[in-house]
N, CA, C, O and CB atoms as a CASP TS submission, in Angstrom:
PFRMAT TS
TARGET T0000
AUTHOR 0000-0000-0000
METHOD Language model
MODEL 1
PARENT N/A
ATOM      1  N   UNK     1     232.174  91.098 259.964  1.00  0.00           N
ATOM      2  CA  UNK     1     231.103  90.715 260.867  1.00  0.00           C
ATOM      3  C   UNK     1     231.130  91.569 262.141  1.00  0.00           C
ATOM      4  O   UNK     1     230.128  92.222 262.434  1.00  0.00           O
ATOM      5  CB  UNK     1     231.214  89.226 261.219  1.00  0.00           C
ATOM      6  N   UNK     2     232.214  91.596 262.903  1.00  0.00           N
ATOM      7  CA  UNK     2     232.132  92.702 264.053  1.00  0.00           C
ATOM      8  C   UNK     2     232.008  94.150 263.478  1.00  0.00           C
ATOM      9  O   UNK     2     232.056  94.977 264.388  1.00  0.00           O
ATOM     10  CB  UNK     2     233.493  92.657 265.006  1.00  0.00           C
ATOM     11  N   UNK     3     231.914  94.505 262.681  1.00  0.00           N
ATOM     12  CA  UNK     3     231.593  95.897 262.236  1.00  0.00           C
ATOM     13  C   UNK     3     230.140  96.245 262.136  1.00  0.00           C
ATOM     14  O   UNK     3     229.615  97.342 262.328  1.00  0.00           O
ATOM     15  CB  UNK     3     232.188  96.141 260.924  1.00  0.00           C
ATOM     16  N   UNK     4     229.434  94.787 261.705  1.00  0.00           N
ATOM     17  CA  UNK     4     228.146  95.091 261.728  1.00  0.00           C
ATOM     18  C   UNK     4     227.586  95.036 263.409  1.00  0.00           C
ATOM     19  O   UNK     4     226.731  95.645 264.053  1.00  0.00           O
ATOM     20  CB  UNK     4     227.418  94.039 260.692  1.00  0.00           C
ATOM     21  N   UNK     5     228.335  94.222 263.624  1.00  0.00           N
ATOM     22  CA  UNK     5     227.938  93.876 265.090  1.00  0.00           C
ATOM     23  C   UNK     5     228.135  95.400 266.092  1.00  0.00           C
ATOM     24  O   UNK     5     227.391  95.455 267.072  1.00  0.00           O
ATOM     25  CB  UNK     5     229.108  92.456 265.693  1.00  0.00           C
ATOM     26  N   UNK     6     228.978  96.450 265.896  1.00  0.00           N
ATOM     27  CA  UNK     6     229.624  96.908 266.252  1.00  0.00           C
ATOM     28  C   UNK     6     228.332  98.541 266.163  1.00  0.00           C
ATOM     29  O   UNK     6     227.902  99.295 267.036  1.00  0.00           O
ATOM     30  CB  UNK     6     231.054  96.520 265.542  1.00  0.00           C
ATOM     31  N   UNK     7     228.166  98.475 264.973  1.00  0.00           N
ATOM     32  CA  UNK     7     227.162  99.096 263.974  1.00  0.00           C
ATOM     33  C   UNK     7     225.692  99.209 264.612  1.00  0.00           C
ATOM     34  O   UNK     7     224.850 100.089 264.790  1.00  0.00           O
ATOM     35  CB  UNK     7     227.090  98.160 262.596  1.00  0.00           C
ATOM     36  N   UNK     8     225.845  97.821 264.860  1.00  0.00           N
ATOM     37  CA  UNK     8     223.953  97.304 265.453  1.00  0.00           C
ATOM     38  C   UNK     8     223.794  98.049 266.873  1.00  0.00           C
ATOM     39  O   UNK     8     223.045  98.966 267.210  1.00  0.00           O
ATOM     40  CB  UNK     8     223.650  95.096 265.891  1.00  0.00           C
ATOM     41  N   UNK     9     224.796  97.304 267.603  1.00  0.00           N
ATOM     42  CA  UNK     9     224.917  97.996 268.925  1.00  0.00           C
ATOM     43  C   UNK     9     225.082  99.601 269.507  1.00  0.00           C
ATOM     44  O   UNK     9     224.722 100.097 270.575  1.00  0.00           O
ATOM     45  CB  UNK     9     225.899  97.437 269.315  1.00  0.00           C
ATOM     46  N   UNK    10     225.752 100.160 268.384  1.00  0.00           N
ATOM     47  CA  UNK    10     225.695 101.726 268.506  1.00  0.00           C
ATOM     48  C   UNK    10     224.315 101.953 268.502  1.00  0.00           C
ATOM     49  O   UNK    10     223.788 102.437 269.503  1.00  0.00           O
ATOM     50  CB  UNK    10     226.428 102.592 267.325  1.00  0.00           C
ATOM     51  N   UNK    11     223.557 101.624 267.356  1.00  0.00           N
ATOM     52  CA  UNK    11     222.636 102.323 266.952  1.00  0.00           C
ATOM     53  C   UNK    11     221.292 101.639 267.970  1.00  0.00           C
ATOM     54  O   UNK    11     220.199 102.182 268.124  1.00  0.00           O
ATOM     55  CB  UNK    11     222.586 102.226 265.258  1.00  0.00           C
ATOM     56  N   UNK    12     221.696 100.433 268.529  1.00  0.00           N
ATOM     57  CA  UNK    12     220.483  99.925 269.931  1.00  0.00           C
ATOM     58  C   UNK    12     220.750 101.373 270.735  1.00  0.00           C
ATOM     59  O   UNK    12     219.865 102.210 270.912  1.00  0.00           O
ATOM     60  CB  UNK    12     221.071  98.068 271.236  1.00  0.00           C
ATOM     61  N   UNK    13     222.056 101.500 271.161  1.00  0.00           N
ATOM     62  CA  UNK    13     222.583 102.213 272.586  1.00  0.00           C
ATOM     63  C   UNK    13     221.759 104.184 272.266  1.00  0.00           C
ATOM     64  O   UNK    13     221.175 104.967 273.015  1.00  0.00           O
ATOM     65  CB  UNK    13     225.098 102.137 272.621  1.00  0.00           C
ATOM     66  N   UNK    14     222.175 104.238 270.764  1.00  0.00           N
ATOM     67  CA  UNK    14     221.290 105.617 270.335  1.00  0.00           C
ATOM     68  C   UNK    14     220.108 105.431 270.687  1.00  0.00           C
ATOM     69  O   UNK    14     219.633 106.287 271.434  1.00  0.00           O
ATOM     70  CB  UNK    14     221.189 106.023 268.854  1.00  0.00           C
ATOM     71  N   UNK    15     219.419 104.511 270.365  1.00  0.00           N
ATOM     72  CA  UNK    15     217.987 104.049 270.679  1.00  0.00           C
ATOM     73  C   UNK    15     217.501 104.493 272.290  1.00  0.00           C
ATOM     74  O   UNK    15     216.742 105.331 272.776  1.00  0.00           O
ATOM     75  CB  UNK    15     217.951 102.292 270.487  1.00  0.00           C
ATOM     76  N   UNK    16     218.513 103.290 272.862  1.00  0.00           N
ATOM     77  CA  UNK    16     217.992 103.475 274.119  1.00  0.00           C
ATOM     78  C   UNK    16     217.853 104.883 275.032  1.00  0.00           C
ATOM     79  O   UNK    16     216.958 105.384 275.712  1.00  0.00           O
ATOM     80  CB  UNK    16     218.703 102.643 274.751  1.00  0.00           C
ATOM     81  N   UNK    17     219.258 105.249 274.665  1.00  0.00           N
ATOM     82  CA  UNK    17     219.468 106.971 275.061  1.00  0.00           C
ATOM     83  C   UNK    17     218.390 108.236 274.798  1.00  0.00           C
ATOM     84  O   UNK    17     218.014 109.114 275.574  1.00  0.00           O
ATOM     85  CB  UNK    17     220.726 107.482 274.190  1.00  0.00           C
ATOM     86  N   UNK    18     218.055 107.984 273.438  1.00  0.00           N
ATOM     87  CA  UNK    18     216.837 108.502 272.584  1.00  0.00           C
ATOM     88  C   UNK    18     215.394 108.617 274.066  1.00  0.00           C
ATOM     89  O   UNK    18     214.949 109.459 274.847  1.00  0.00           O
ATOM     90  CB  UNK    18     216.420 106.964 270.945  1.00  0.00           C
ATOM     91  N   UNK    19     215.240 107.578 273.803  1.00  0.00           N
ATOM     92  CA  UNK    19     214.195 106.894 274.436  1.00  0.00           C
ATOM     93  C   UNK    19     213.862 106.989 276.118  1.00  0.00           C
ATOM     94  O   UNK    19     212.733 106.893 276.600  1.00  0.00           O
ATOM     95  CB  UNK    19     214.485 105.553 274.076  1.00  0.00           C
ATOM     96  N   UNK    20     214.735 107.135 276.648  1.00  0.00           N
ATOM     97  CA  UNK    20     215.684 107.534 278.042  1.00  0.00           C
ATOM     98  C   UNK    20     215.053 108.762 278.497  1.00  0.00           C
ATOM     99  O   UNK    20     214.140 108.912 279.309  1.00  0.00           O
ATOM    100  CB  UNK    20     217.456 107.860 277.762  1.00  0.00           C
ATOM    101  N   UNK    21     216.044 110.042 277.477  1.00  0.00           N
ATOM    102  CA  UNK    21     215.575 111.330 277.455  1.00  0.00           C
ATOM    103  C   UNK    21     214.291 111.812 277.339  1.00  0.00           C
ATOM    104  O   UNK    21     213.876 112.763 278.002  1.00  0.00           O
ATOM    105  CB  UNK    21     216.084 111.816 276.674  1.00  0.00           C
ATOM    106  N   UNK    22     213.405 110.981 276.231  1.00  0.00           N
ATOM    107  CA  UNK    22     212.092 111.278 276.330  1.00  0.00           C
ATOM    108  C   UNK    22     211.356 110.993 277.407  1.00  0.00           C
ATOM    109  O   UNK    22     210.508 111.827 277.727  1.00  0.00           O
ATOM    110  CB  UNK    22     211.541 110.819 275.458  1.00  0.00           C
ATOM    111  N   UNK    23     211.477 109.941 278.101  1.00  0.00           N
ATOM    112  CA  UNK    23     211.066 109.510 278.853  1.00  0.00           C
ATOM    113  C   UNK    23     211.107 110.650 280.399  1.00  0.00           C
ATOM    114  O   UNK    23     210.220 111.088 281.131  1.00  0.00           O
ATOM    115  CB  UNK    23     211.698 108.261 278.708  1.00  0.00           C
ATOM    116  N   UNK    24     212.222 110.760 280.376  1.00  0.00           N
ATOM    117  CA  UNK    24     212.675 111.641 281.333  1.00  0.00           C
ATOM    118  C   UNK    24     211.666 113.289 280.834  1.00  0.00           C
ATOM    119  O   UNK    24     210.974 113.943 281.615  1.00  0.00           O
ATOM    120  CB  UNK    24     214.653 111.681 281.193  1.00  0.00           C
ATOM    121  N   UNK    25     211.814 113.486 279.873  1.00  0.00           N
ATOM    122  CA  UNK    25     211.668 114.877 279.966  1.00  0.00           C
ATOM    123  C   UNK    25     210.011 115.061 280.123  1.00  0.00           C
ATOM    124  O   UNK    25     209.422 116.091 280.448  1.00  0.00           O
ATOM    125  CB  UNK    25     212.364 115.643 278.607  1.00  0.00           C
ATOM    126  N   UNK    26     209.249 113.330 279.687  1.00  0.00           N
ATOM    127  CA  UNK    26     207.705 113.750 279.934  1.00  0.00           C
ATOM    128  C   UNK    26     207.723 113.814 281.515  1.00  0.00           C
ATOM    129  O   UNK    26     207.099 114.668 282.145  1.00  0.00           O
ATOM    130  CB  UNK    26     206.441 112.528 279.282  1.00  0.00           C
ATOM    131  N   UNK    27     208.440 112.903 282.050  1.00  0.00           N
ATOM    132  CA  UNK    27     208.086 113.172 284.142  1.00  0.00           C
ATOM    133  C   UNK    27     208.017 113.920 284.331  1.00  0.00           C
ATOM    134  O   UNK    27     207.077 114.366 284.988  1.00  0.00           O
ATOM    135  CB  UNK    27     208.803 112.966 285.372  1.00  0.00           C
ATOM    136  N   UNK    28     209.362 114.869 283.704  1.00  0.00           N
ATOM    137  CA  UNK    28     209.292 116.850 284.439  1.00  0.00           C
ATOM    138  C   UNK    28     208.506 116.991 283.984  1.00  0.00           C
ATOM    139  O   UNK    28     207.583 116.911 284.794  1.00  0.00           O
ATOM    140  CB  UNK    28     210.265 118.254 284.202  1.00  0.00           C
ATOM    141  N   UNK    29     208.035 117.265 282.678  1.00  0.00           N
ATOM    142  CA  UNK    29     206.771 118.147 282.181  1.00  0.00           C
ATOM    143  C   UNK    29     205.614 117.944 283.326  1.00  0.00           C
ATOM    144  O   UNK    29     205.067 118.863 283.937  1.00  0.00           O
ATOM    145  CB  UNK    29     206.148 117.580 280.534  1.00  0.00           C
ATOM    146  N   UNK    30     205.368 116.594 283.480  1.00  0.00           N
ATOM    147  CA  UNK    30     203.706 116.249 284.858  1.00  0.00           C
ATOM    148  C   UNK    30     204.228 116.616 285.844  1.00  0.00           C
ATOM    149  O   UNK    30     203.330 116.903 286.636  1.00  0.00           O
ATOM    150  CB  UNK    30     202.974 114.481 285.357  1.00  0.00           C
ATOM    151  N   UNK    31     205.330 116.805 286.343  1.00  0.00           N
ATOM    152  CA  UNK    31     205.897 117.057 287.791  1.00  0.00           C
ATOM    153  C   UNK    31     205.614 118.787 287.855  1.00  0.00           C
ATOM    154  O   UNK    31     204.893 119.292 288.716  1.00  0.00           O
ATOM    155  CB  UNK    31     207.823 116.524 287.965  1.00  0.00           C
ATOM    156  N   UNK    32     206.301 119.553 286.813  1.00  0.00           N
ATOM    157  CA  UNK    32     206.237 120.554 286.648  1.00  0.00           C
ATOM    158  C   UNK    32     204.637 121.816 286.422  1.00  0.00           C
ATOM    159  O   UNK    32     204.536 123.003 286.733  1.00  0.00           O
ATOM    160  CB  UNK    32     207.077 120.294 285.790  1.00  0.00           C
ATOM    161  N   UNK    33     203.387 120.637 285.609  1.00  0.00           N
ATOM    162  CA  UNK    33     202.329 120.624 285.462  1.00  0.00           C
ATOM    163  C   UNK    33     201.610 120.997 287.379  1.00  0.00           C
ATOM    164  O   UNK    33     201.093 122.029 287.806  1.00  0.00           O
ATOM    165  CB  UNK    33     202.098 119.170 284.577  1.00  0.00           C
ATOM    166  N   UNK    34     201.823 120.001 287.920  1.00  0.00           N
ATOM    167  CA  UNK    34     201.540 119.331 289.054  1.00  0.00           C
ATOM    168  C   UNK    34     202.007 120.947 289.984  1.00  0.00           C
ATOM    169  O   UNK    34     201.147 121.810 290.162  1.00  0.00           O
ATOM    170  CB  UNK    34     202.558 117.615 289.280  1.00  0.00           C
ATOM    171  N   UNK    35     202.952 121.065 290.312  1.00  0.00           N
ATOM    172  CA  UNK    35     203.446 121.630 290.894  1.00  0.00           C
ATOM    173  C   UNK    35     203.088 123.523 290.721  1.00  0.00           C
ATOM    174  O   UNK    35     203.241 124.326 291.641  1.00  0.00           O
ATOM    175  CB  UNK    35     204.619 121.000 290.654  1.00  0.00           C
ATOM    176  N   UNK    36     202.649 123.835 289.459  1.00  0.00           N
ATOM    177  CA  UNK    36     202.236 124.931 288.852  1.00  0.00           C
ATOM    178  C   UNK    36     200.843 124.686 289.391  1.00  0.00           C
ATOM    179  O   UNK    36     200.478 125.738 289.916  1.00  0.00           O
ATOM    180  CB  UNK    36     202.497 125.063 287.267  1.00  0.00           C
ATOM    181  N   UNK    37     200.026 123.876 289.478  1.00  0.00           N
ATOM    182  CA  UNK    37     198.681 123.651 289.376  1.00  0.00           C
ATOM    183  C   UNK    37     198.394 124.022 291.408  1.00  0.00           C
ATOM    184  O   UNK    37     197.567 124.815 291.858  1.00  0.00           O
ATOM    185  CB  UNK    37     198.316 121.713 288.548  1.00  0.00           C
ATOM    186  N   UNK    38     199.329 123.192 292.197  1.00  0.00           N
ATOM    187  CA  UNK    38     199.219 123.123 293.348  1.00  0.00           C
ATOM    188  C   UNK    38     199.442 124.811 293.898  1.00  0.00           C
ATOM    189  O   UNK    38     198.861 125.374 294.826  1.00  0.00           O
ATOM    190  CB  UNK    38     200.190 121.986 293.804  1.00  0.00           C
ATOM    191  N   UNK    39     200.511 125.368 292.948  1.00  0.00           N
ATOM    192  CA  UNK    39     200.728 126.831 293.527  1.00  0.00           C
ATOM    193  C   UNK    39     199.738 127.996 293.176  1.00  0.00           C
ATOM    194  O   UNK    39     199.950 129.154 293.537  1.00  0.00           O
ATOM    195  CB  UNK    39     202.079 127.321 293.055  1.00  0.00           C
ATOM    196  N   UNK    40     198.484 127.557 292.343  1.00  0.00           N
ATOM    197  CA  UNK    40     197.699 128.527 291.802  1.00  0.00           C
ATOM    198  C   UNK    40     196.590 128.012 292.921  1.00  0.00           C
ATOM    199  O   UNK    40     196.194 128.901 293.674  1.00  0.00           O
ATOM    200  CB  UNK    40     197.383 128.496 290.027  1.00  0.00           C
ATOM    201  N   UNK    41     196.154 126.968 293.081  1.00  0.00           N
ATOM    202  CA  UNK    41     195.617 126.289 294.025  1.00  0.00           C
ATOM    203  C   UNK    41     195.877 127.150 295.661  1.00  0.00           C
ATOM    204  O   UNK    41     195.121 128.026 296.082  1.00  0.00           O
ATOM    205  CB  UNK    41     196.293 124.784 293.843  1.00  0.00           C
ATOM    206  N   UNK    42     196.550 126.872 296.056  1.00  0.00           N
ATOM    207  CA  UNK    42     197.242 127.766 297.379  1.00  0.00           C
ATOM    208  C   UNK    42     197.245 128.963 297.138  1.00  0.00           C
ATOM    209  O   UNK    42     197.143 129.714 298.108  1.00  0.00           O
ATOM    210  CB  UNK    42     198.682 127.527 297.781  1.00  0.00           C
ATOM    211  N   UNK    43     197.357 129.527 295.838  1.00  0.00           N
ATOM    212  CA  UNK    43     196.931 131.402 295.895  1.00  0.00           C
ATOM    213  C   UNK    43     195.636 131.598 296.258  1.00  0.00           C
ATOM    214  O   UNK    43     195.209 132.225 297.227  1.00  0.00           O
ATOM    215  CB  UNK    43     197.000 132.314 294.365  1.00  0.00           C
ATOM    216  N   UNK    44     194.934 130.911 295.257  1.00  0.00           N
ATOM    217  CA  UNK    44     193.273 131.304 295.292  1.00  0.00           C
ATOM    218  C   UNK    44     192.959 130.634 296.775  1.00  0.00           C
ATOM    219  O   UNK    44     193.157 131.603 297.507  1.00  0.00           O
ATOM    220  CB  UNK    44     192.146 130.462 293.790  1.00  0.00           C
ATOM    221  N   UNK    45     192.731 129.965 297.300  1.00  0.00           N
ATOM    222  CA  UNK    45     192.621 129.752 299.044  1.00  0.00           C
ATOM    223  C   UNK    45     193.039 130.816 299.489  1.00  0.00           C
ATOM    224  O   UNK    45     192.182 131.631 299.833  1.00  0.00           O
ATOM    225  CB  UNK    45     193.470 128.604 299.809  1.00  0.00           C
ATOM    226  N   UNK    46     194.167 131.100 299.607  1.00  0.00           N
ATOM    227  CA  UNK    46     195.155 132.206 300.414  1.00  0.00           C
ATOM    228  C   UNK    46     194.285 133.791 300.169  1.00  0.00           C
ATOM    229  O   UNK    46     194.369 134.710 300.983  1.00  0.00           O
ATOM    230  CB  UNK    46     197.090 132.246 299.533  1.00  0.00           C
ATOM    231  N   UNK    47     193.414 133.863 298.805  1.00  0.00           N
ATOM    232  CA  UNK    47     192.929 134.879 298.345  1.00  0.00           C
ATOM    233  C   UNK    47     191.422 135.021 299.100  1.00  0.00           C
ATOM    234  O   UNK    47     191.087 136.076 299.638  1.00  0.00           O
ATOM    235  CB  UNK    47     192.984 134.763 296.824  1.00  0.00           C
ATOM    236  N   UNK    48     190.633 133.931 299.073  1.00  0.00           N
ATOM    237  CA  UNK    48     189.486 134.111 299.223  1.00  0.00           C
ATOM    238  C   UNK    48     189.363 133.703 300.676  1.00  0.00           C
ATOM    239  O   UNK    48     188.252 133.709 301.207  1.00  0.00           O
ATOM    240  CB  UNK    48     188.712 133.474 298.238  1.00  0.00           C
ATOM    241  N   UNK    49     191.125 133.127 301.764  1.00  0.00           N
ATOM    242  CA  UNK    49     190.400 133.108 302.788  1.00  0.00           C
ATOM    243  C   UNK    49     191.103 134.893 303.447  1.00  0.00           C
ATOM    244  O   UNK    49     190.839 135.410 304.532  1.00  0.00           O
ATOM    245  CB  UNK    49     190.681 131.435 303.761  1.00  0.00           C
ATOM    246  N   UNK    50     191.592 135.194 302.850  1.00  0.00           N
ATOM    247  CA  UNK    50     192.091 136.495 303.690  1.00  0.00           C
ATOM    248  C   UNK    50     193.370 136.393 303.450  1.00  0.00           C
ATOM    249  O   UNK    50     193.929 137.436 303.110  1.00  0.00           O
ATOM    250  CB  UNK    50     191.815 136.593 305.297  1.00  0.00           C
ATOM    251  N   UNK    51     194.036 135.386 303.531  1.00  0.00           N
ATOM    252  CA  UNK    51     195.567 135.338 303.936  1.00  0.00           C
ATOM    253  C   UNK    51     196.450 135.914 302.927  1.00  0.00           C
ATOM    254  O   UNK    51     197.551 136.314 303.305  1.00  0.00           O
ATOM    255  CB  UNK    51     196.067 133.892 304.173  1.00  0.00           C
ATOM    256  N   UNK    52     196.070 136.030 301.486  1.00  0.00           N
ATOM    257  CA  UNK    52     197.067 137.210 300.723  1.00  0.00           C
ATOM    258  C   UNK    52     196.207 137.833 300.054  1.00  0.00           C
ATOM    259  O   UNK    52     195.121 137.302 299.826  1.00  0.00           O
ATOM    260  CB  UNK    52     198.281 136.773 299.698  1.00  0.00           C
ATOM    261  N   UNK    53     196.411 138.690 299.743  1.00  0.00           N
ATOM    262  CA  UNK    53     196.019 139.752 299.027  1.00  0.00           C
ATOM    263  C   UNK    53     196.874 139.885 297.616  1.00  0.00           C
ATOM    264  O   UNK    53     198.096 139.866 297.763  1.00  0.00           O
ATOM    265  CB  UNK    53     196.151 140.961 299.943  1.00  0.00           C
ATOM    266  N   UNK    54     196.276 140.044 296.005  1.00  0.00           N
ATOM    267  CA  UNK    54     196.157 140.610 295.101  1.00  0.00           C
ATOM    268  C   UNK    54     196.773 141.303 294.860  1.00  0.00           C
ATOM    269  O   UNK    54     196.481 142.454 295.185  1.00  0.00           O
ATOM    270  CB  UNK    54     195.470 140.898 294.969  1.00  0.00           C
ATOM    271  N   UNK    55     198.316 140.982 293.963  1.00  0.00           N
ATOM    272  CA  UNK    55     198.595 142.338 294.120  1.00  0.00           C
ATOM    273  C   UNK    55     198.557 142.419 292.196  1.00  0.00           C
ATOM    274  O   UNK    55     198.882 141.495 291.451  1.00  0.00           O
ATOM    275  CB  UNK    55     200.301 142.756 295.206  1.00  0.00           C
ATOM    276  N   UNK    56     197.971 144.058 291.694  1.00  0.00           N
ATOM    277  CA  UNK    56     198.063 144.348 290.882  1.00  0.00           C
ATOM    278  C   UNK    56     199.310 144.138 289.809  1.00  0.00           C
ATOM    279  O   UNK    56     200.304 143.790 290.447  1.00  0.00           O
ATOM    280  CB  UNK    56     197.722 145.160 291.224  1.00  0.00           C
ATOM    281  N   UNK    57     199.464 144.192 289.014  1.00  0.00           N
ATOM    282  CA  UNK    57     200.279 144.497 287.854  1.00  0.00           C
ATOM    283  C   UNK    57     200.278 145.732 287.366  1.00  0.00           C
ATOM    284  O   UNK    57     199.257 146.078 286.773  1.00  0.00           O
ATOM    285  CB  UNK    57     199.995 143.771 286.873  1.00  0.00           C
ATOM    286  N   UNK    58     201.777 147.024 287.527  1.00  0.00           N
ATOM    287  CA  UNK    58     201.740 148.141 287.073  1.00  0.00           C
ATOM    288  C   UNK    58     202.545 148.180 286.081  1.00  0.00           C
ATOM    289  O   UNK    58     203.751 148.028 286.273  1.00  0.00           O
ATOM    290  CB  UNK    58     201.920 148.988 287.876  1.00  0.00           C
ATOM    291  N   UNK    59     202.033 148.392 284.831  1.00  0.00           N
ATOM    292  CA  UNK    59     202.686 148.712 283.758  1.00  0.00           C
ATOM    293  C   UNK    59     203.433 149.727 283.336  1.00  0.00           C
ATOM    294  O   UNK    59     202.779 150.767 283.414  1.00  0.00           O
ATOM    295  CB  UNK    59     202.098 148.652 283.129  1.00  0.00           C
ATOM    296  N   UNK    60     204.291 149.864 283.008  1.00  0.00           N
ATOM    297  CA  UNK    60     204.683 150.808 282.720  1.00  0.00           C
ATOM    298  C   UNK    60     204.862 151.811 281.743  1.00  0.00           C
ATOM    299  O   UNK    60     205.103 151.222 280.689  1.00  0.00           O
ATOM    300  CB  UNK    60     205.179 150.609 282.954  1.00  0.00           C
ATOM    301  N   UNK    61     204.864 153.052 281.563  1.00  0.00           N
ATOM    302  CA  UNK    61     204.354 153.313 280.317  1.00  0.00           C
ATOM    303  C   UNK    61     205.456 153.581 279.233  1.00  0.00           C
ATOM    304  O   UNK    61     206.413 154.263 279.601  1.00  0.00           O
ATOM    305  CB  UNK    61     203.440 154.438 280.443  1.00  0.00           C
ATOM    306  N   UNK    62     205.436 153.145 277.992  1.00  0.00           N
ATOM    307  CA  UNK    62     206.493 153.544 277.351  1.00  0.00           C
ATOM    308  C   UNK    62     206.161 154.947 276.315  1.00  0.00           C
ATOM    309  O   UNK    62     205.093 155.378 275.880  1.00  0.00           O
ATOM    310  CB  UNK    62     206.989 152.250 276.606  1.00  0.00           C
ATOM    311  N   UNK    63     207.348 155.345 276.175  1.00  0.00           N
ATOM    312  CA  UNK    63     207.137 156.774 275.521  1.00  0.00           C
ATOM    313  C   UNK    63     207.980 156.634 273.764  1.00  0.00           C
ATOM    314  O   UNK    63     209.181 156.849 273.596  1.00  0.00           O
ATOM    315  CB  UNK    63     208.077 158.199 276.783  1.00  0.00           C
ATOM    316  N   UNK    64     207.340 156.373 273.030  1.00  0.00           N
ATOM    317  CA  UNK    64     208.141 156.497 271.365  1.00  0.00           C
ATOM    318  C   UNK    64     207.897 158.371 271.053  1.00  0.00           C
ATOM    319  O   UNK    64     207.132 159.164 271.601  1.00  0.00           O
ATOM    320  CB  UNK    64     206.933 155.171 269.696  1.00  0.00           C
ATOM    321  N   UNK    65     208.653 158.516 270.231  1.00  0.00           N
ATOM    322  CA  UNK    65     209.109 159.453 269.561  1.00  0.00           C
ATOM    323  C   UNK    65     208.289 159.489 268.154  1.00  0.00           C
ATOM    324  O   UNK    65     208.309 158.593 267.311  1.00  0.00           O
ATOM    325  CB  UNK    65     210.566 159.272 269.483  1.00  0.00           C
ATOM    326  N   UNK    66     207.538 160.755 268.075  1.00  0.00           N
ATOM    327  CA  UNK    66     206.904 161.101 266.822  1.00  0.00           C
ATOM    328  C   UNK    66     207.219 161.557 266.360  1.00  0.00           C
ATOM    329  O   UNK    66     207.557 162.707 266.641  1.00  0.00           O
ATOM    330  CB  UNK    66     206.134 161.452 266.591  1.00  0.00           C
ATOM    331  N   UNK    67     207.417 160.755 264.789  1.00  0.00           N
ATOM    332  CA  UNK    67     208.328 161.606 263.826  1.00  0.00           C
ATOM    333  C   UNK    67     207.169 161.836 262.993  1.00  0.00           C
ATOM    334  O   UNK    67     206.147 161.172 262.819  1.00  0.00           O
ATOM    335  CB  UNK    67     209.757 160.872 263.032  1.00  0.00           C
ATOM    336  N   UNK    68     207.503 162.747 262.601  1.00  0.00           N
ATOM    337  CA  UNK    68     205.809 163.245 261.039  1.00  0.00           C
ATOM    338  C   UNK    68     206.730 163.696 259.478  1.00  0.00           C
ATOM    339  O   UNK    68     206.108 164.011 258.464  1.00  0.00           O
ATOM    340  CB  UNK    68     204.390 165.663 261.709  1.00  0.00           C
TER
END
């Protein structure tokens, strides 16, 4: 009888832990959402009132080797 008992309770405590983590990891995701959203927000202001400027992306060029 305590084995099952023993048994049951592991597998509540997996549960809860399970359940815990998910829980947890959707907050960051909206926190993280939130926070990405607010900093694109503050660029484009910052852009269209003057206060930063654009800066390009320079690529760089890569060079392969032609073999024939």
């Amino acid at each position: 009888m305590t084995k099952v008992i023993d048994k049951a309770t592991g597998q509540f405590c997996m549960m809860m832990e399970h359940g815990f983590a998910e829980e947890m990891n959707a907050q960051e995701d909206v926190t993280n959402r939130q926070s990405d959203q607010e900093g694109w927000i503050g660029r484009i202001r910052g852009a269209i009132g003057g206060d930063e400027k654009a800066e390009p992306f320079h690529f760089k060029p890569q060079v392969r080797s032609l073999t024939l």
